[in-house]
C-alpha positions in Angstrom: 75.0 -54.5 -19.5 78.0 -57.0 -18.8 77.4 -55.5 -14.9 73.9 -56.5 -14.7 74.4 -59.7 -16.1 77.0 -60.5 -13.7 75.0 -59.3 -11.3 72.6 -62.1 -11.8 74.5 -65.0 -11.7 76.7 -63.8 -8.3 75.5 -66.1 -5.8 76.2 -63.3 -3.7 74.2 -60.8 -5.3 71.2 -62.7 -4.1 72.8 -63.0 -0.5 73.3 -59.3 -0.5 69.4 -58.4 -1.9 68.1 -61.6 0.9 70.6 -59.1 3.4 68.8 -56.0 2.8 65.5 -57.3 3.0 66.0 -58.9 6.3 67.8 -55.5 7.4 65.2 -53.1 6.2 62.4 -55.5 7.9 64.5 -55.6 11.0 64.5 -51.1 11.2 60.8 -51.0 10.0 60.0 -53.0 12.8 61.9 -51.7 15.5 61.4 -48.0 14.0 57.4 -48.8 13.8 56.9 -50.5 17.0 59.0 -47.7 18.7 56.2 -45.1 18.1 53.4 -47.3 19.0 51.1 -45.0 21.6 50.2 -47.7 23.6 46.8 -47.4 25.5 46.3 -46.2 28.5 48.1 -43.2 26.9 51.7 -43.3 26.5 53.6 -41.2 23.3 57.5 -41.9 23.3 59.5 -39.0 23.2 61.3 -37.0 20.2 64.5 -37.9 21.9 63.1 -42.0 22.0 62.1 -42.1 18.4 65.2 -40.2 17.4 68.0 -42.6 19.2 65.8 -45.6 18.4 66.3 -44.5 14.5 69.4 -43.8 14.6 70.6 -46.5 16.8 68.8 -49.4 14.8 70.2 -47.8 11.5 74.0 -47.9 12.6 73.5 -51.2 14.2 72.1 -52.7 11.0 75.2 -51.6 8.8 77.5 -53.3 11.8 75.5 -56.2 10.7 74.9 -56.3 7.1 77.3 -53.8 5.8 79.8 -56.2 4.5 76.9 -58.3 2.4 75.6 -55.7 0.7 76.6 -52.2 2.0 73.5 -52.0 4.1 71.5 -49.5 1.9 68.4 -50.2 4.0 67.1 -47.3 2.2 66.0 -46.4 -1.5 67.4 -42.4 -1.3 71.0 -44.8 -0.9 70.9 -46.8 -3.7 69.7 -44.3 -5.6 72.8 -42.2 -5.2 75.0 -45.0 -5.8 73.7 -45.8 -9.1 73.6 -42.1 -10.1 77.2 -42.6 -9.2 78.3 -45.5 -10.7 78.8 -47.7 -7.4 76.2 -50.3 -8.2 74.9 -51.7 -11.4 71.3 -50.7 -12.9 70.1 -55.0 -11.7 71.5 -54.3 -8.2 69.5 -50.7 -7.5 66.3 -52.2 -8.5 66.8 -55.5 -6.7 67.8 -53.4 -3.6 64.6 -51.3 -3.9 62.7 -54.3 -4.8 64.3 -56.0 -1.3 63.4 -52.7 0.9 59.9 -52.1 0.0 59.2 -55.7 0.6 61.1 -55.7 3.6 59.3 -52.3 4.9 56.1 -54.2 4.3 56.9 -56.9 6.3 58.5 -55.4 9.2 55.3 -53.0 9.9 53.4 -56.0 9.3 54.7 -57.9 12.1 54.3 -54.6 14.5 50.9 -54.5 13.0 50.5 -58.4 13.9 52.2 -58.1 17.7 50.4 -54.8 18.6 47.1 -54.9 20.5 44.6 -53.9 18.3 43.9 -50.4 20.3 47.4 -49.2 20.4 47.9 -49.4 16.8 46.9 -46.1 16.2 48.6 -44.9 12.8 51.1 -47.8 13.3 53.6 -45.1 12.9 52.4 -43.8 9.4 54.8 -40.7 8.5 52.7 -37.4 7.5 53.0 -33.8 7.4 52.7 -31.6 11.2 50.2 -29.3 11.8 50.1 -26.1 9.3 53.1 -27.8 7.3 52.8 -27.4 3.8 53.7 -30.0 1.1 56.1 -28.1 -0.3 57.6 -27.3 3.1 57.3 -31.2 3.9 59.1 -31.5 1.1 61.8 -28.9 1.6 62.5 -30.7 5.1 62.5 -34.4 3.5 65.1 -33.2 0.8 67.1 -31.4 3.4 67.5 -34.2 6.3 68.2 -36.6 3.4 70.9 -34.7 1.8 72.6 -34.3 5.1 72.5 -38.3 5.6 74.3 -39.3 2.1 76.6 -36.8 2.5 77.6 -38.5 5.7 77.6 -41.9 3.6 79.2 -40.9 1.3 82.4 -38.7 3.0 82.7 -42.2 5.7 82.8 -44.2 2.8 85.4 -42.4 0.9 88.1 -45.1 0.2 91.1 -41.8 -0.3 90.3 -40.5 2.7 92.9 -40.5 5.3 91.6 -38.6 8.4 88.7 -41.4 9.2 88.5 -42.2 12.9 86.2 -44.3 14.9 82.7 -45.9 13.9 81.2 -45.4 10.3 78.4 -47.2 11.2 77.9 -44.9 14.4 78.7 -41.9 12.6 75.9 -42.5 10.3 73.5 -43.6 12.5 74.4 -39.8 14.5 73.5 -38.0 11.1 69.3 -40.2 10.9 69.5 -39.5 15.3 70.0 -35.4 14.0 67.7 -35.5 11.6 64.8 -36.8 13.2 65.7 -34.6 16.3 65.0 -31.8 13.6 62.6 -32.7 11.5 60.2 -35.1 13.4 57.7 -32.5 13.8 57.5 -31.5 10.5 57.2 -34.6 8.6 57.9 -37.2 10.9 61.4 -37.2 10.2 61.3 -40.1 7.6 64.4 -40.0 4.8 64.0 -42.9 3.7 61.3 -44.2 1.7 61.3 -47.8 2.8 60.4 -46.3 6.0 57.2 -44.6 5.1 56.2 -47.3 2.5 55.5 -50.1 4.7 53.2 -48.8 7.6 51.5 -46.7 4.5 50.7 -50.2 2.7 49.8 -52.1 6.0 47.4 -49.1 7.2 46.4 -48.2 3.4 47.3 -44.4 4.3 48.7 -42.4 1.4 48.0 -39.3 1.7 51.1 -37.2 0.9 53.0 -40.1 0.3 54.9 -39.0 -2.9 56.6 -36.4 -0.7 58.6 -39.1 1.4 59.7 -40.9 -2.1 60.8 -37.5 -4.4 62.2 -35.5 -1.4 64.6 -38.4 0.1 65.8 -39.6 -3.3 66.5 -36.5 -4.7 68.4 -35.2 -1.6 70.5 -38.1 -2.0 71.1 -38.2 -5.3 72.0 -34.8 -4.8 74.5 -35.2 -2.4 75.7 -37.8 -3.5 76.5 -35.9 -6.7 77.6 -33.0 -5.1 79.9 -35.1 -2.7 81.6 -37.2 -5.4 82.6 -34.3 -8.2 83.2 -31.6 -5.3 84.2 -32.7 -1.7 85.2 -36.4 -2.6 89.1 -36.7 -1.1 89.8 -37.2 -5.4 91.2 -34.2 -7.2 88.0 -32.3 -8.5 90.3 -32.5 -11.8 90.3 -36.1 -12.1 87.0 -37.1 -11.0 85.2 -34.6 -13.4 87.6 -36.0 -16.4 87.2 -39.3 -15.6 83.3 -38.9 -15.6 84.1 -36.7 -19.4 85.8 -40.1 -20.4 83.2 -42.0 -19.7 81.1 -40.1 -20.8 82.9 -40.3 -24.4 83.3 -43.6 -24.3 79.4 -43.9 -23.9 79.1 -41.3 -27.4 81.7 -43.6 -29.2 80.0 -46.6 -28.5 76.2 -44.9 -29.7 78.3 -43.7 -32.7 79.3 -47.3 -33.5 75.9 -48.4 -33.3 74.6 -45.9 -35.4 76.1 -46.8 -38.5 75.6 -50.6 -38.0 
């Protein structure tokens, strides 16, 4: 509780939630307007959408990772609250931030964009024959892969780092999209399929890109911190036992007030 009530009154705090609403607008838009089919027919490329994802993600953590980490995505600050790097206040603020944020950068691309090139303003959905629980499957997957990646080139004991964390991050959305685009449009982030679904009012299998990005990153990011994290396995499972003590004792204390 002390956290989130610091939280709130850190002028920072609210320059790092105003950072990544301005930084998830900024992807949406550039993201979005990238798969516009513009009229007479043109329909970018796999390889277009992929590097302009990928790109636009690293560059916005260049930019805005030292205000507020540069989440830019809900499946990320969802696995840094499940692992203690961010209060309860912050998370939902963050999420809060991006969905707005998601809203208003398809809403400009929506705004800009000749009214018959539009099309599905970039509205992520399921391929042809893909099944929602293969949709899914894929979301969970490409997800999981991306906050593992966040979460080994963010390790502060790690000693072997070398060259961009931003770019390396950005390389594991470019990978994912190259592989899942077809299936479900490649999204892993939920920000990114909220705001052209609001703008266009399309939700049709919309829960997918919400439960499988968060819950691939919450599950790596689990599975990164108490097993792969540059920590002793030993010390980072009894720290989290102490804690986790410390959270009985307190309850116990309570109890018989």
């Amino acid at each position: 509780m002390g956290k989130n009530i610091d939280d709130l009154r850190d002028p920072k705090f609210w320059q790092a939630v105003a950072a990544e609403l301005i930084a998830t607008a900024i992807l949406l838009s550039l993201c979005v307007g990238c798969a516009i089919q513009w009229n007479p027919p043109y329909t970018p490329s796999m390889v277009q959408l992929s590097l302009c994802s990928g790109l636009t993600v690293a560059t916005m953590i260049q930019c805005f990772g030292h205000v507020s980490g540069a989440h830019i995505n809900p499946a990320v600050t969802c696995a840094f609250l499940v692992t203690r790097k961010i209060s309860a206040v912050r998370a939902s603020m963050y999420i809060v931030a991006q969905s707005v944020g998601s809203i208003a950068g398809a809403g400009l691309i929506y705004a800009v964009t000749p009214f018959g090139s539009r099309g599905s303003l970039g509205v992520t959905s399921l391929g042809p024959g893909v099944s929602i629980e293969q949709g899914f499957a894929i979301e969970y997957l490409i997800t999981f892969v991306l906050l593992l990646t966040v979460f080994a080139t963010i390790d502060p004991d790690r000693k072997d780092l070398q060259g961009s964390a931003p770019l390396s991050i950005g390389l594991s959305v470019t990978i994912g999209c190259l592989f899942a685009i077809q299936y479900t449009g490649a999204s892993m982030n939920s920000a990114r399929s909220f705001g052209p679904a609001v703008i266009m009012n399309s939700w049709q299998d919309h829960w997918i890109y919400w439960a499988g990005p968060v819950l691939g990153g919450i599950t790596a990011g689990v599975v990164y911190e108490y097993l792969f994290s540059a920590k002793t396995t030993k010390d980072t499972i009894s720290n989290c036992m102490l804690a986790s003590k410390e959270v009985e004792l307190v309850e116990e204390k309570v109890s018989t007030v």
